[in-house]
N, C-alpha and C positions, 0 to 999 in steps of 0.2 A: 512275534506279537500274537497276542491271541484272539483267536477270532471272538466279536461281540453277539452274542444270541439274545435276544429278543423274549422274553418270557411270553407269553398269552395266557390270557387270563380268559377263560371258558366264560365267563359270566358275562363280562363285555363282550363277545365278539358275537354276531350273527350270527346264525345258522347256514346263512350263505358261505361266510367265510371258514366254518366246522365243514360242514359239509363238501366246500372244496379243499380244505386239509385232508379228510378223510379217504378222498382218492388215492391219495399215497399212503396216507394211514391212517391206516381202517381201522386203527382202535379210538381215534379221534370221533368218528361217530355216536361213539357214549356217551358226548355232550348233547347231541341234537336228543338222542333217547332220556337222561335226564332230566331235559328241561320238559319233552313234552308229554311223557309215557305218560302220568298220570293225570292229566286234562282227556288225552286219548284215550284213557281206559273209562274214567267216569262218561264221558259222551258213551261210548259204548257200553256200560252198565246202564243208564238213565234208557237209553233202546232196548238193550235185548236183556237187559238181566246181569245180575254176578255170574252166570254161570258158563255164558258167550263173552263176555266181556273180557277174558285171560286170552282166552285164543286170540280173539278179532285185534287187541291190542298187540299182543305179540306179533300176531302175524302181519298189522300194518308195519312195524318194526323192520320188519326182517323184507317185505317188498319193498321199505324205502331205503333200506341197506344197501339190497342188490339194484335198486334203480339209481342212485348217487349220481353215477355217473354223470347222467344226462338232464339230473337239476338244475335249471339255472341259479348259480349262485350268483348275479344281481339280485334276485328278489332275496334278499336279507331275512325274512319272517318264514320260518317250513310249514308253519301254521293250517295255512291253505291245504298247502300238497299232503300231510297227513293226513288232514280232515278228509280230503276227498278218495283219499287210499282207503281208510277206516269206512265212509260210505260205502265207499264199493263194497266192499268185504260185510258189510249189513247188509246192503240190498243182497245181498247170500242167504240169508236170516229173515228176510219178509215175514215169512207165516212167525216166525217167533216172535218178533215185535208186536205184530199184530197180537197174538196173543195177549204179549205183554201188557198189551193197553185193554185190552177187554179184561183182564183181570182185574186189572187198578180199575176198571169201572166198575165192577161188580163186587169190589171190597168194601165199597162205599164207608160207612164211618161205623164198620162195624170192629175196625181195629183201633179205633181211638183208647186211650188209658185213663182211669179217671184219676181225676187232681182235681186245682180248684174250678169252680164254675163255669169263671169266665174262660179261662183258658181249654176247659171242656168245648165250652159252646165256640170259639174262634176256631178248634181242631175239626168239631165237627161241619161247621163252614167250608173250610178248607178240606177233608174230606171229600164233601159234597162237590165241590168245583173240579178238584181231582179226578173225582170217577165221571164228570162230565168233560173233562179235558183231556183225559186217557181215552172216552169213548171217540170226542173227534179225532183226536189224532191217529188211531185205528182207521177213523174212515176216510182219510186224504188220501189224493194218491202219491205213490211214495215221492214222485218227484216233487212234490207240494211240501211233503213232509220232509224232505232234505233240506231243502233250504229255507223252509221255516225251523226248523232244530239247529241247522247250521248256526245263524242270525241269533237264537234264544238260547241257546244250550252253549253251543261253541262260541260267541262275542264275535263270531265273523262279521264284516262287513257286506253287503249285498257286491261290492267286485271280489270279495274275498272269496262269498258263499262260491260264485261264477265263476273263480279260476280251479276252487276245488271240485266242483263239478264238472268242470271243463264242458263251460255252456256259455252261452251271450249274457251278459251283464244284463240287458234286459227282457231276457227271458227268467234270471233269476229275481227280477222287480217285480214280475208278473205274478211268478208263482208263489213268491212271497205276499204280494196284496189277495190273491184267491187263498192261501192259507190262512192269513188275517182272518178274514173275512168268514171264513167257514168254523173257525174257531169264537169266532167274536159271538155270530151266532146260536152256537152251540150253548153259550154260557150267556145266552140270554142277550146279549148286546151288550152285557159291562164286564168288565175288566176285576175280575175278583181281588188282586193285587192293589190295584188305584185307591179301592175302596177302605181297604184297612194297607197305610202303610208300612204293621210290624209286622204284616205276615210274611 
């Protein structure tokens, strides 16, 4: 009689369930990289640049490769543990970030392209909120600016932001309302987004 095998199908299974196939066979971890390498690599471009962004992605890769192990795979979503790998490996890159956001403040809308009017005038807008949005986010401190980027950039949840930081769930509420808050300020008290919503 021949034995009945079971197909799996990469698309359906969790990352918990890839990630514990992968202990035995470690070429099955090319799913969890698949699904998430390029959400990881744009969070890491949107921080440090195209030019940090190949390494800090790979090399979150390759530490949640060799950490497998000891994932728990109950938690079904790697999402989290990525993200907080890939911070780590930014907070590497500080002064680069930093940079990065004082640039985008000081490019101001002198790269906009001309087309029609209106669409001039909405770039230049947007522009403007840009290099005042890059400028706060340069001046948070980085743990403010984790898991406010975490939350806006990565669609973490505030326990999600907290387990990839491996912090208290409301120490990440905290620093997520003083990020709010210092951002909100910055751009004046409104929400440049709310206001036109096709930008």
């Amino acid at each position: 009689m021949a034995a009945v095998t079971s197909a799996r199908d990469p698309r359906t299974e969790g990352d918990g369930e890839i990630i514990a196939r992968s202990r035995d066979e470690p070429e099955c971890f090319a799913g969890v990289f698949d699904r998430h390498y390029g959400a990881i690599h744009g969070f890491a471009a949107r921080r440090l640049g195209a030019g940090l962004a190949d390494d800090v992605a790979a090399e979150t890769f390759l530490i949640a490769f060799d950490r497998r192990g000891s994932y728990d795979v109950a938690r079904g979503d790697a999402r989290p543990w990525l993200y907080g790998i890939a911070s780590n490996l930014i907070s590497r890159h500080r002064r680069a970030e930093v940079r990065q956001y004082r640039a985008l403040a000081r490019a101001g809308a002198s790269d906009v392209a001309e087309g029609h009017a209106e669409r001039v005038a909405g770039r230049l807008d947007a522009q403007a909120a840009r290099g005042a949005l890059a400028a706060a986010l340069g001046s948070l401190a980085s743990g403010d600016r984790d898991v406010l980027l975490l939350v806006a950039w990565a669609q973490l949840g505030v326990q999600e932001t907290a387990e990839a930081l491996g912090i208290p769930a409301g120490t990440a509420r905290s620093r997520l309302h003083r990020a709010r808050k210092k951002i909100r300020a910055a751009l004046g008290g409104t929400d440049p987004l709310r206001e036109d919503p096709n930008r």
